[in-house]
N, C-alpha and C positions, 0 to 999 in steps of 0.2 A: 549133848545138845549143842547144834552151832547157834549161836548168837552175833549177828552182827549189826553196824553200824555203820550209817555216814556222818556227815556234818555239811552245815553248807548256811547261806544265808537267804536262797532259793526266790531274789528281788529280782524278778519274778521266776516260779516253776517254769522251768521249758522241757521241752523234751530230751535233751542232753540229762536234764537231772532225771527225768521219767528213766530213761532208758538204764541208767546205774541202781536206780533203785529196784527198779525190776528183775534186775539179775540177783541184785541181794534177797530180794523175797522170791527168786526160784531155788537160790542154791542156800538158805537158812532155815531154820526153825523159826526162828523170832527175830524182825527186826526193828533197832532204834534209829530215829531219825531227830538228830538232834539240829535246830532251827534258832542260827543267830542273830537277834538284833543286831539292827547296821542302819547309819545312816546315809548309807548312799540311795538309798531309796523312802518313800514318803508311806511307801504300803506298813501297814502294820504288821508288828511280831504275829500276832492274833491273826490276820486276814491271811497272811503266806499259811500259817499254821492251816488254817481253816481248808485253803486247798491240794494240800497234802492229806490231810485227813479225810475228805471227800475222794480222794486218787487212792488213797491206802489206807482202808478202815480198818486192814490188820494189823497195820503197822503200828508199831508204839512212838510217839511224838512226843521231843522234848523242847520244849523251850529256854533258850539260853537267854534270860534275860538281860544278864551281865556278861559278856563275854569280854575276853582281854582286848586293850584297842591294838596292842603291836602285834605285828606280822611279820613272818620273812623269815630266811631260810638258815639265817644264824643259827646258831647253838644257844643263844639267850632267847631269841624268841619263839623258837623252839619249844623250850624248858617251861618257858611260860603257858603257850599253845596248852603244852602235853602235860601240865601241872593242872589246868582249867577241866583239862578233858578226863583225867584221872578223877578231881573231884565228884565230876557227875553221875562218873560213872560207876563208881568205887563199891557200890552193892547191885552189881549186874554183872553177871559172868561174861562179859563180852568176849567172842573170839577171834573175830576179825572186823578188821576195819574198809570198808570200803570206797575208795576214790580215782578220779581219773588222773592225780597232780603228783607230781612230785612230792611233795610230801607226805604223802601216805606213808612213804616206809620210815619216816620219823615217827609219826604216831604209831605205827605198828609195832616199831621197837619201844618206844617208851612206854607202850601199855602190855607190852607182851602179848599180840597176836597176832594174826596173818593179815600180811599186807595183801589184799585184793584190789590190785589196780583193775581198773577196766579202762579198756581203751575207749577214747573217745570216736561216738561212730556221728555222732550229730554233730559237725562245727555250727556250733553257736554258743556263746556264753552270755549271762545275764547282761552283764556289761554291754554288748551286743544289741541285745533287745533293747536296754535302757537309753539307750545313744542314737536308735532308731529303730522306733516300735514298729510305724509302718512298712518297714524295710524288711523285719524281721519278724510280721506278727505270725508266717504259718510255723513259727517253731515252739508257739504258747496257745493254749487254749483257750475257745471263745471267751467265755465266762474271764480266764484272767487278764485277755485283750479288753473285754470291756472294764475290766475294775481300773485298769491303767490308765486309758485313754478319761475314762471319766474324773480322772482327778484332779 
């Protein structure tokens, strides 16, 4: 059975992330979608959660409530990253991990599976949207164009 996974903190879903997850749930058996609090955005864990679940009711959704605050492509933060990510995942036979970044094949190797980069076909990243939603809004859906702006 394949089993895979992304991670992401998904402030706000775009279609950049639409488009990686879609691939995971054509070429898996079962996928997690693990969703980190961040405070670079004002949306909640729960509301990002809510629209991934309505995009992918077969998907399995994890909430990372605690996630580590450091980043970056050292070997300590690394260690840390793929230390968080082994706990959660520790009774799930995951097999591959799925991302567009760089770092995937760290997590691939420290959890033991395949790194499935997908290549980025939509340039837009959340950052992106956040920085200018009207500039960027046909790369989010209605529904989470309106949760943004109304806030």
């Amino acid at each position: 059975m394949k089993i895979g996974f992304t991670i992401g903190k998904f402030a706000p879903l775009h279609k950049g992330h639409e488009s990686l997850i879609d691939k995971a749930i054509e070429e898996m058996d079962e996928v997690y979608i693990l969703i980190n609090n961040t405070d670079v955005s004002n949306i909640s864990l729960e509301e990002r959660a809510k629209w991934i679940k309505d995009k992918y009711p077969n998907a399995n959704v994890i909430l990372g409530k605690n996630p580590p605050k450091k980043y970056g492509m050292d070997e300590e933060s690394i260690k840390i990253q793929t230390d968080y990510l082994k706990g959660i995942f520790k009774d799930i036979p995951i097999t591959h991990f799925y991302s567009s970044e760089e770092y995937g094949k760290y997590v691939a190797r420290d959890l033991n599976v395949v790194d499935r980069r997908i290549e980025k076909e939509i340039p837009i990243s959340a950052t992106k949207i956040r920085n200018d939603i009207e500039k960027n809004k046909q790369y989010i859906e209605e529904n989470i164009y309106k949760k943004i702006i109304n806030l």
